[in-house]
Gaussian input, Z-matrix of N, CA and C with variables (Angstrom, degrees):
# hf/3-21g

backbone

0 1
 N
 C     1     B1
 C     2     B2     1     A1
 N     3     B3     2     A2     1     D1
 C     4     B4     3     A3     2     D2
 C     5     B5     4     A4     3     D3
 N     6     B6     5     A5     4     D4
 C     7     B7     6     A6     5     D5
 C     8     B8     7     A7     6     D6
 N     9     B9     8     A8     7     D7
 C    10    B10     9     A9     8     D8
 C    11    B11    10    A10     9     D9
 N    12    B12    11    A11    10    D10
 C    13    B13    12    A12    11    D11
 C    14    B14    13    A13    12    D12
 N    15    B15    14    A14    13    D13
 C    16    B16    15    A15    14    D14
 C    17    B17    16    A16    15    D15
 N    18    B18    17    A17    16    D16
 C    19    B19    18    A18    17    D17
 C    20    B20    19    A19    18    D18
 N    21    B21    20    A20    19    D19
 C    22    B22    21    A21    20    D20
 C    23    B23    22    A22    21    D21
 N    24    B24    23    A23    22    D22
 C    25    B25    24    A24    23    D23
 C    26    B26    25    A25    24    D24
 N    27    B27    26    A26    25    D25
 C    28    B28    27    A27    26    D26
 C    29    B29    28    A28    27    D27
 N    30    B30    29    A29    28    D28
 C    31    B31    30    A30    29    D29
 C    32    B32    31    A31    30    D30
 N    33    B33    32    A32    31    D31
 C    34    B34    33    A33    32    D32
 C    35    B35    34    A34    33    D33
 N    36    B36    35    A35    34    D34
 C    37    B37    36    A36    35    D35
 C    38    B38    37    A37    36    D36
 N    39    B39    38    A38    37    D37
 C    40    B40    39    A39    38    D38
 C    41    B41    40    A40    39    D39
 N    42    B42    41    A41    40    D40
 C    43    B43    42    A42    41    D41
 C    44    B44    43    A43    42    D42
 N    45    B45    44    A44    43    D43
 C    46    B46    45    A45    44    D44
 C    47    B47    46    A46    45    D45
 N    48    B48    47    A47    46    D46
 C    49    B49    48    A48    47    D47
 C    50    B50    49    A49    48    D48
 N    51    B51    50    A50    49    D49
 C    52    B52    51    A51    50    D50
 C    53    B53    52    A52    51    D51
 N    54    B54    53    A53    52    D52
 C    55    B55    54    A54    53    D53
 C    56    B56    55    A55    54    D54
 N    57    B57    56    A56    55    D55
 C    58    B58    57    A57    56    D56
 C    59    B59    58    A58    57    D57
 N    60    B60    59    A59    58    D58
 C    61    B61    60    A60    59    D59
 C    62    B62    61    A61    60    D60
 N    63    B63    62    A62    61    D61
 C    64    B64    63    A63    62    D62
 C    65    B65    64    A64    63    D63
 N    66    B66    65    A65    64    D64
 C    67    B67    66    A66    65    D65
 C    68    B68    67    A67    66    D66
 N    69    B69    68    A68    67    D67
 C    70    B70    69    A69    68    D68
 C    71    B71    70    A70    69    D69
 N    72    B72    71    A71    70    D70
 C    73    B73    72    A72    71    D71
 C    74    B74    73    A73    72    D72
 N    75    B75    74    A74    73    D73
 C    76    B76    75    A75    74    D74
 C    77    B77    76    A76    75    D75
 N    78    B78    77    A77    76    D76
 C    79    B79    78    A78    77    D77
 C    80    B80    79    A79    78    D78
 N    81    B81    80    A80    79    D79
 C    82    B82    81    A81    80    D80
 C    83    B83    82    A82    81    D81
 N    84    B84    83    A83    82    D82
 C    85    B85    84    A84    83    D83
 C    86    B86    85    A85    84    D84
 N    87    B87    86    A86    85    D85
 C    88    B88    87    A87    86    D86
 C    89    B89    88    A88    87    D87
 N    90    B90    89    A89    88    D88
 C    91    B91    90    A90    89    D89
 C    92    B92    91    A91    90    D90
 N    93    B93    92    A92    91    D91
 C    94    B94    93    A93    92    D92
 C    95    B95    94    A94    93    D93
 N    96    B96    95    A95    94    D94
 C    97    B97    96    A96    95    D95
 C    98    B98    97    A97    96    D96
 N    99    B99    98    A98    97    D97
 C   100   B100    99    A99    98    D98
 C   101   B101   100   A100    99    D99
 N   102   B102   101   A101   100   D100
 C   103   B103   102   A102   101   D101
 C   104   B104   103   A103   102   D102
 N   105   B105   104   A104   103   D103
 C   106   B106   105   A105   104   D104
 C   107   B107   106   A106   105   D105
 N   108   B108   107   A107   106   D106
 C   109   B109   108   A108   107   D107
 C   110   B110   109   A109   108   D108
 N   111   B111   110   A110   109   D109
 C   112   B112   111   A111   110   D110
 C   113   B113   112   A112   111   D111
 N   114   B114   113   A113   112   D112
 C   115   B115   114   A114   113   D113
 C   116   B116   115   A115   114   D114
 N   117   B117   116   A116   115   D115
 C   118   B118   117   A117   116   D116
 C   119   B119   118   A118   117   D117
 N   120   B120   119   A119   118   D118
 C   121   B121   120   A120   119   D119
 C   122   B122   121   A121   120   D120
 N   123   B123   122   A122   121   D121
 C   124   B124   123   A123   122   D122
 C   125   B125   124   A124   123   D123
 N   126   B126   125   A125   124   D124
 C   127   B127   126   A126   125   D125
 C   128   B128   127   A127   126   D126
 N   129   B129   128   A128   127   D127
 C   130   B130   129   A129   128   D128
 C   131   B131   130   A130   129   D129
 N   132   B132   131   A131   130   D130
 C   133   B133   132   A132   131   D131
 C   134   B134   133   A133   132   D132
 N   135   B135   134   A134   133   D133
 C   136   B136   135   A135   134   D134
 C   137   B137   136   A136   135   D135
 N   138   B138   137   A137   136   D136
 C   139   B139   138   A138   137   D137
 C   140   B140   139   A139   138   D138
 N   141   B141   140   A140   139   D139
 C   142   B142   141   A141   140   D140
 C   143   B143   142   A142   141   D141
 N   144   B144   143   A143   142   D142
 C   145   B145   144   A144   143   D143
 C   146   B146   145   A145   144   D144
 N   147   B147   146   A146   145   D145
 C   148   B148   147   A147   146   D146
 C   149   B149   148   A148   147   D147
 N   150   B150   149   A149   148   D148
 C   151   B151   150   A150   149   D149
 C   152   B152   151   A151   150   D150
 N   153   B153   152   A152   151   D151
 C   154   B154   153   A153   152   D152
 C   155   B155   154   A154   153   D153
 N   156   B156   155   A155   154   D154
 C   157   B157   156   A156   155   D155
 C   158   B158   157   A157   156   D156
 N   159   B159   158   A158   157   D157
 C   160   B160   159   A159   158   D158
 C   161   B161   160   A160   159   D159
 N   162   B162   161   A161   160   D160
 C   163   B163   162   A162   161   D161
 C   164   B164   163   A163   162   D162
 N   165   B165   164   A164   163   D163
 C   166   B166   165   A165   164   D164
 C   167   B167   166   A166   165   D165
 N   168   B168   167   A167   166   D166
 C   169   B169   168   A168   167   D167
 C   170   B170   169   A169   168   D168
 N   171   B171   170   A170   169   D169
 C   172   B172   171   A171   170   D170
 C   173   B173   172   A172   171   D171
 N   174   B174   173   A173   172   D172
 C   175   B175   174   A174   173   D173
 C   176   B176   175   A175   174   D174
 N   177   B177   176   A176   175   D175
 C   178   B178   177   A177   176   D176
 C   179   B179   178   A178   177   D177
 N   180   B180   179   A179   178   D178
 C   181   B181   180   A180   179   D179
 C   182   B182   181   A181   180   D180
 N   183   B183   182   A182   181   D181
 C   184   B184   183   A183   182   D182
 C   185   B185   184   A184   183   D183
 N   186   B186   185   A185   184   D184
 C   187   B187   186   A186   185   D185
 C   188   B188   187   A187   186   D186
 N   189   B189   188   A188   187   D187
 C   190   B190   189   A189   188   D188
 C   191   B191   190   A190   189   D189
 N   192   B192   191   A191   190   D190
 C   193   B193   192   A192   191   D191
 C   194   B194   193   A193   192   D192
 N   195   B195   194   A194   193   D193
 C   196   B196   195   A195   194   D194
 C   197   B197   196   A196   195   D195
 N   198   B198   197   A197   196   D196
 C   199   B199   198   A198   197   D197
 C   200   B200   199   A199   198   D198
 N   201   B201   200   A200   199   D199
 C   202   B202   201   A201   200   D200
 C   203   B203   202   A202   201   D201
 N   204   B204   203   A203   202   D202
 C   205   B205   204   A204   203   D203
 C   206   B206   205   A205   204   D204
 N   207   B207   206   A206   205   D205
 C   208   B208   207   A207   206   D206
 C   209   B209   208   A208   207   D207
 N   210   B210   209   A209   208   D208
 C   211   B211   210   A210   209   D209
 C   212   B212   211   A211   210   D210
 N   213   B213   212   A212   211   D211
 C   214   B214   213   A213   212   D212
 C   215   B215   214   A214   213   D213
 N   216   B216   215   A215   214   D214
 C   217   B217   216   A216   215   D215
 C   218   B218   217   A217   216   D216
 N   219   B219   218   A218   217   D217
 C   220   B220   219   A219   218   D218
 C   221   B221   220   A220   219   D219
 N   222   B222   221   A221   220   D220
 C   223   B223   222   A222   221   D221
 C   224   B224   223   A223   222   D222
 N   225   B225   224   A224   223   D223
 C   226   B226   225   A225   224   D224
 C   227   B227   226   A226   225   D225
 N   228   B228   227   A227   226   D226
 C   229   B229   228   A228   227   D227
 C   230   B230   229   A229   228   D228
 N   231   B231   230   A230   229   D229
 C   232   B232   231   A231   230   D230
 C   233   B233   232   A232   231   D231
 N   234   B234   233   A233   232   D232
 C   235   B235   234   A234   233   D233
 C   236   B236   235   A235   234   D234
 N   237   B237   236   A236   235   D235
 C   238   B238   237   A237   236   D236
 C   239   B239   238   A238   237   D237
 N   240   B240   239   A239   238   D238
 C   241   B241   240   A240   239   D239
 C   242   B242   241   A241   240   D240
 N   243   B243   242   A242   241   D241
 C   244   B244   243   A243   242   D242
 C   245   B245   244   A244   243   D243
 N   246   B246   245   A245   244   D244
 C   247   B247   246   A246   245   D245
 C   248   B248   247   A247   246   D246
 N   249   B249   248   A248   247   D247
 C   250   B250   249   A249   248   D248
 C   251   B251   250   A250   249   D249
 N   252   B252   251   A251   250   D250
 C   253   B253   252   A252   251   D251
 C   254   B254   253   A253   252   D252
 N   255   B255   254   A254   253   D253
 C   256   B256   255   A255   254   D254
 C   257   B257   256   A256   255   D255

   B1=1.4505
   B2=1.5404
   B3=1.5582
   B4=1.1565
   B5=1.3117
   B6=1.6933
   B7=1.3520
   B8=1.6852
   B9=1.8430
   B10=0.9914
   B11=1.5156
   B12=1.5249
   B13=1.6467
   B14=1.7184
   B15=0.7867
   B16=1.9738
   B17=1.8294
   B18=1.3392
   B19=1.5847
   B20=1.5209
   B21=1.0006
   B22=1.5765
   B23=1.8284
   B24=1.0424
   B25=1.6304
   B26=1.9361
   B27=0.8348
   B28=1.6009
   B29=2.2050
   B30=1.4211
   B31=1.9001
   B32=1.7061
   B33=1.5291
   B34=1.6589
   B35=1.1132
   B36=1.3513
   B37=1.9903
   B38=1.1616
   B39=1.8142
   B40=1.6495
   B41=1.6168
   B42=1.7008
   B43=1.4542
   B44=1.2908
   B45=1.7673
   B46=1.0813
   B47=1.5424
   B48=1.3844
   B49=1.8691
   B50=1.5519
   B51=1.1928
   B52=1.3901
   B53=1.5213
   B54=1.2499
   B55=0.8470
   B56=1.9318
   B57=1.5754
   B58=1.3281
   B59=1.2604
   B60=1.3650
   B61=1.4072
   B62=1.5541
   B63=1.9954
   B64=1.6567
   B65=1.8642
   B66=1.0551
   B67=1.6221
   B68=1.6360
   B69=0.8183
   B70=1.3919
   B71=1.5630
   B72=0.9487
   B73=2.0756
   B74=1.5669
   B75=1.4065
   B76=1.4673
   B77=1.8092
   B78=1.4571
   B79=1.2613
   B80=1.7931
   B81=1.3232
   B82=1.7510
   B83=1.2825
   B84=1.3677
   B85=1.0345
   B86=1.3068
   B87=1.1105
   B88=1.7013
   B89=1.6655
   B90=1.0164
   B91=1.4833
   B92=1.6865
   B93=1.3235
   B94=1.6054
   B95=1.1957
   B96=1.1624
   B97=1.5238
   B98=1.8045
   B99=1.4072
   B100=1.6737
   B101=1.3063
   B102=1.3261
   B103=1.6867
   B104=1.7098
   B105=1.4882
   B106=1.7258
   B107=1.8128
   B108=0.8884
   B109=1.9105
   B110=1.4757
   B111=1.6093
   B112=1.2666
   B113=1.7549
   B114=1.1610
   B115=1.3028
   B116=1.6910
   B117=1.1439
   B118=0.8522
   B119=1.5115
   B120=1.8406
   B121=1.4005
   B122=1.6389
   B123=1.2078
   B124=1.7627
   B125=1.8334
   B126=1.1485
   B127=1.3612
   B128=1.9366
   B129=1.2342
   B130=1.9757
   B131=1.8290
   B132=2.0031
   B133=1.3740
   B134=1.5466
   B135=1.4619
   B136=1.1867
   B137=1.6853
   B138=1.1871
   B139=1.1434
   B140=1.8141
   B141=1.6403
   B142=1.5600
   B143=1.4578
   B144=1.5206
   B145=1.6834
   B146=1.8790
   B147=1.4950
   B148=1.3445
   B149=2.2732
   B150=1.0180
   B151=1.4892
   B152=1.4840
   B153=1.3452
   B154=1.5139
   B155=1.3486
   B156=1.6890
   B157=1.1036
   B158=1.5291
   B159=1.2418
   B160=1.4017
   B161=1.2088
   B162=1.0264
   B163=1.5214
   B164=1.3781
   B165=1.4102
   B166=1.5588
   B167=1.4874
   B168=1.3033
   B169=1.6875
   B170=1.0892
   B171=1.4101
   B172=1.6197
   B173=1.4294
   B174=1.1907
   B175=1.5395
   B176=1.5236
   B177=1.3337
   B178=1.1247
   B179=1.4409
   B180=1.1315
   B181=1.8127
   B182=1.6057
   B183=1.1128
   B184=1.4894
   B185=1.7507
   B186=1.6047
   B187=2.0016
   B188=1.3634
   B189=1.6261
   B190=1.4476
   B191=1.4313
   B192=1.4350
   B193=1.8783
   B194=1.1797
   B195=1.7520
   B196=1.5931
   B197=1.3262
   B198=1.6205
   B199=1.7669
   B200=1.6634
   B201=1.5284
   B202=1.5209
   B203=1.5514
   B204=1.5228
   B205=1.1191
   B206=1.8045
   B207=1.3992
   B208=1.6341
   B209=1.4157
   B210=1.2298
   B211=2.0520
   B212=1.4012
   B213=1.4785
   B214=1.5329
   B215=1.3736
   B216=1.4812
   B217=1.7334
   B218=1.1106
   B219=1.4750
   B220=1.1913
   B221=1.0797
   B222=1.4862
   B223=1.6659
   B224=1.3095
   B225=1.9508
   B226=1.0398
   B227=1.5729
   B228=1.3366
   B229=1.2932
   B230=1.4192
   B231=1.6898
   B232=1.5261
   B233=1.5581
   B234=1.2717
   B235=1.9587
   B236=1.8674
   B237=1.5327
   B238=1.8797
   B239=2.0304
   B240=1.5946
   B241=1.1548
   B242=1.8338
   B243=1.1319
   B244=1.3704
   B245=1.9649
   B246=1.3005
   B247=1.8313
   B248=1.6055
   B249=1.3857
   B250=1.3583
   B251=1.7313
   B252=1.6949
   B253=0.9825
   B254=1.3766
   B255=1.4018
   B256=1.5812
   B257=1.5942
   A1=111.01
   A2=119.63
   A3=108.84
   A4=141.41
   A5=115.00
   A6=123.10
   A7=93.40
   A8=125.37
   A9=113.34
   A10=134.05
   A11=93.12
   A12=113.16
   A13=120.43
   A14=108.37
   A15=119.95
   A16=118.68
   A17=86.98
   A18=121.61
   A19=97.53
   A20=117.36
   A21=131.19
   A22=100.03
   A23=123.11
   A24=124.38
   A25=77.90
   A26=136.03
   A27=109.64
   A28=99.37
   A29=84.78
   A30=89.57
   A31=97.17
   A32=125.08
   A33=100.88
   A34=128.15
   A35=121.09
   A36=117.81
   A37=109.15
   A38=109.27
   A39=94.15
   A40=144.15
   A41=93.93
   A42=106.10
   A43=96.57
   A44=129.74
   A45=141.65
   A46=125.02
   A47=116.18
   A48=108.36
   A49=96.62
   A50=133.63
   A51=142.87
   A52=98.34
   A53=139.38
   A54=175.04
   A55=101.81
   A56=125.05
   A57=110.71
   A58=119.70
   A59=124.03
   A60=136.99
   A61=97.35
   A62=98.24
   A63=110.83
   A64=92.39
   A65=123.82
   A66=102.66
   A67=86.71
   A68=151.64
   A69=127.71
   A70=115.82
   A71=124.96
   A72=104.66
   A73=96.26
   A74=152.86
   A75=117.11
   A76=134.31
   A77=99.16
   A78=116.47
   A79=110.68
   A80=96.40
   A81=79.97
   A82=106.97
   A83=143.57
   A84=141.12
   A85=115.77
   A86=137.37
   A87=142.73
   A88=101.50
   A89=107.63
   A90=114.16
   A91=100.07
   A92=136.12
   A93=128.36
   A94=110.51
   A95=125.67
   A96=106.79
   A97=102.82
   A98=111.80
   A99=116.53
   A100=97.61
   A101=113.19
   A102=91.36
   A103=123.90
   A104=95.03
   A105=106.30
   A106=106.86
   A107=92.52
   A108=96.79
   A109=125.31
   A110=90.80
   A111=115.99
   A112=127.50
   A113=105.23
   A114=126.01
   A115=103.42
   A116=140.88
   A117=123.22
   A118=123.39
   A119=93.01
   A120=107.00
   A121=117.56
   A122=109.02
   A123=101.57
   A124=81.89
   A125=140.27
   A126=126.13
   A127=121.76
   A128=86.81
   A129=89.77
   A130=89.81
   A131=93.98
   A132=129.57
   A133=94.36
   A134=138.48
   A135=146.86
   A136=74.12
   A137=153.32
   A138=145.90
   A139=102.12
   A140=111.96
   A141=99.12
   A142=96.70
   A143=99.69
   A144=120.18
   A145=106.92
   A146=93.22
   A147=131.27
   A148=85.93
   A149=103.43
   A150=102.71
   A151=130.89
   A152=102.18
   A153=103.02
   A154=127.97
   A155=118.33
   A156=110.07
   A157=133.65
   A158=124.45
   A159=115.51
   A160=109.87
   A161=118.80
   A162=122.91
   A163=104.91
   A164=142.45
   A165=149.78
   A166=101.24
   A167=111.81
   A168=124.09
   A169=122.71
   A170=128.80
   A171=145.82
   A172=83.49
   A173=143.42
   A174=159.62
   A175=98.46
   A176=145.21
   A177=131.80
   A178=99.65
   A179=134.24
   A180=142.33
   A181=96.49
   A182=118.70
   A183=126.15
   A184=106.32
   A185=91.32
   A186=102.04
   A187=95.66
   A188=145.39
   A189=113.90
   A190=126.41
   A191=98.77
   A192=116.79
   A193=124.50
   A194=88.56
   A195=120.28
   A196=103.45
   A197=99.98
   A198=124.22
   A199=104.79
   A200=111.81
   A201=89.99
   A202=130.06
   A203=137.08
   A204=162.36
   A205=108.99
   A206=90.76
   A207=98.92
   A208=118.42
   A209=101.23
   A210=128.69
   A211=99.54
   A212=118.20
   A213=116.86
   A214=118.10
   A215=113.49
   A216=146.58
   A217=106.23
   A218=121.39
   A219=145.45
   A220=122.35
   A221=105.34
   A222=97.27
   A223=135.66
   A224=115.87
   A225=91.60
   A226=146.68
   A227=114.92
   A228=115.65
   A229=110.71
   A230=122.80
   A231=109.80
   A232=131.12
   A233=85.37
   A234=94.06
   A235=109.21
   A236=91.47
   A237=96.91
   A238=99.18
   A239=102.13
   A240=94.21
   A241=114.23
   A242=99.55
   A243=117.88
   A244=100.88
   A245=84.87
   A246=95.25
   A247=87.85
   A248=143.97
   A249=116.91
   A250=127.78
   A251=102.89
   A252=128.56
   A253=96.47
   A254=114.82
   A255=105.29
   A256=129.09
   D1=-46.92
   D2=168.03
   D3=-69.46
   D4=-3.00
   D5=-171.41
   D6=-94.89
   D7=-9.56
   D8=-179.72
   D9=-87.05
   D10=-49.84
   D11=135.72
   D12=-27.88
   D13=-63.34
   D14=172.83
   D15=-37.96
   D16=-47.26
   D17=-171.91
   D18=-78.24
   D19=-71.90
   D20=170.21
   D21=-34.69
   D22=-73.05
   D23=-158.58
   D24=-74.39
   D25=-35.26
   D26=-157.21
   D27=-77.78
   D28=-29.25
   D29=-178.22
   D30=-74.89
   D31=-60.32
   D32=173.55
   D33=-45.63
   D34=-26.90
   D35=176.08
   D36=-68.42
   D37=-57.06
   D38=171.94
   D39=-37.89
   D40=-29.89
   D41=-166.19
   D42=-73.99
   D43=-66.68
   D44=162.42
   D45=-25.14
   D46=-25.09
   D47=-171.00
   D48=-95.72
   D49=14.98
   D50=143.79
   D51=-49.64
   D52=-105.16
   D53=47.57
   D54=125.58
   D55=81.23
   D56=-176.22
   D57=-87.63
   D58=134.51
   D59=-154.04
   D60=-59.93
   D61=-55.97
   D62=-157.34
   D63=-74.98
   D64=3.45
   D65=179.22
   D66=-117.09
   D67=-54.37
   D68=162.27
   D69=-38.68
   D70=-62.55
   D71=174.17
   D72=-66.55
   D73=-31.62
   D74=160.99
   D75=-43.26
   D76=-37.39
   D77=169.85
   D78=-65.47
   D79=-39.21
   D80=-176.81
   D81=-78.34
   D82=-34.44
   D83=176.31
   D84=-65.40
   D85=-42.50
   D86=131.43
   D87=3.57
   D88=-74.54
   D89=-149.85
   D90=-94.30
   D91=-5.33
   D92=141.94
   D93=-73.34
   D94=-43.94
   D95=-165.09
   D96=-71.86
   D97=-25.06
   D98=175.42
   D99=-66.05
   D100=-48.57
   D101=-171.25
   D102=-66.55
   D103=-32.82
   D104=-179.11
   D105=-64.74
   D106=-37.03
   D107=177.20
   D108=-54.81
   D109=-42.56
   D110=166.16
   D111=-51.84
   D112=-34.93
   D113=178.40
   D114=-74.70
   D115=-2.75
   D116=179.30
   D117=-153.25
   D118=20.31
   D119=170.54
   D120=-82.59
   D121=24.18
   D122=175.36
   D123=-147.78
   D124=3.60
   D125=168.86
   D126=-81.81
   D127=104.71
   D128=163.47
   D129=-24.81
   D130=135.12
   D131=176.47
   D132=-54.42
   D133=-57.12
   D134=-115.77
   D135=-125.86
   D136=52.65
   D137=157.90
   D138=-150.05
   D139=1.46
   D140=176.36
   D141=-115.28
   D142=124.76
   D143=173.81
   D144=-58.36
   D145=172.48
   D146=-158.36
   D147=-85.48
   D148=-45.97
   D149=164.47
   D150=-59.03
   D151=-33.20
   D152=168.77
   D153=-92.82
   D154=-25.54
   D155=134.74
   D156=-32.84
   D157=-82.34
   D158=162.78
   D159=-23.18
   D160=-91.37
   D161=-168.31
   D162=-26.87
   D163=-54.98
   D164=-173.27
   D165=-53.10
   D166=-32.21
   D167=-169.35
   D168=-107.71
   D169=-4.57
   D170=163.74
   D171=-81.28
   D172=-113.04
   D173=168.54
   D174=1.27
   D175=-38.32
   D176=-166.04
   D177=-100.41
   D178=-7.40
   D179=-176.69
   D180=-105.87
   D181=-10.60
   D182=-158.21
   D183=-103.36
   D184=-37.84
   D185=170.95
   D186=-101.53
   D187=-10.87
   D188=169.43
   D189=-88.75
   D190=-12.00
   D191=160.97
   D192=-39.63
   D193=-60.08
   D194=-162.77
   D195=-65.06
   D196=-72.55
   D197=-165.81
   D198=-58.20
   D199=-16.32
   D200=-169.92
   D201=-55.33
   D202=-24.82
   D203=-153.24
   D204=-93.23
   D205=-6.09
   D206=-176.01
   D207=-118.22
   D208=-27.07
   D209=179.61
   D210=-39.96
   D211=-30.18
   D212=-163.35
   D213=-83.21
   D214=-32.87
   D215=-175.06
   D216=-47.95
   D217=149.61
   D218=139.36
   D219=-48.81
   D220=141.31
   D221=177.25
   D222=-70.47
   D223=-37.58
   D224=154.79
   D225=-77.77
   D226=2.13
   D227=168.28
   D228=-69.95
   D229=-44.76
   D230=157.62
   D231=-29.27
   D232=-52.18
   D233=-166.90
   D234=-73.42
   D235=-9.99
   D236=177.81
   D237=-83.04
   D238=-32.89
   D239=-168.86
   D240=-75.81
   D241=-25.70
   D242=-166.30
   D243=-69.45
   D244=-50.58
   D245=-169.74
   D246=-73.34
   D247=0.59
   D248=160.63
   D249=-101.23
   D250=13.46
   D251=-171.74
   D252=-86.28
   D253=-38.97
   D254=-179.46
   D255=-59.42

């Protein structure tokens, strides 16, 4: 019983160490700062606050931190990393 269990946790790690933590939180941060941008691509200049600025610029220092380590990649090695994010 215990060599099955053993077997079992050693095949979920394998499956899982696919799977990079820091390019999955690049991706999520990717896709807030897309959405927040979004929010203010049809708003008059002179109607987005001094807060959302920041905010546009916390989030954009926040994915070039993250994302930098990936900028260099291939695409399909991206799209392997991405599809293990799911």
């Amino acid at each position: 019983m215990k060599k099955v269990l053993f077997a079992s946790t050693l095949i979920l790690f394998a499956c899982n160490s696919n799977k990079d933590e820091r390019f999955c939180e690049c991706l999520k941060v990717g896709d807030e700062l897309n959405t927040e941008a979004a929010k203010y691509g049809s708003i008059a200049l002179d109607k987005i606050t001094d807060e959302d600025v920041a905010k546009l610029k916390k989030l954009t220092t926040q994915k070039d931190s993250i994302c930098e380590p990936f900028e260099v990649m291939g695409g399909e090695e991206l799209l392997k990393k991405k599809e293990a994010c799911k």
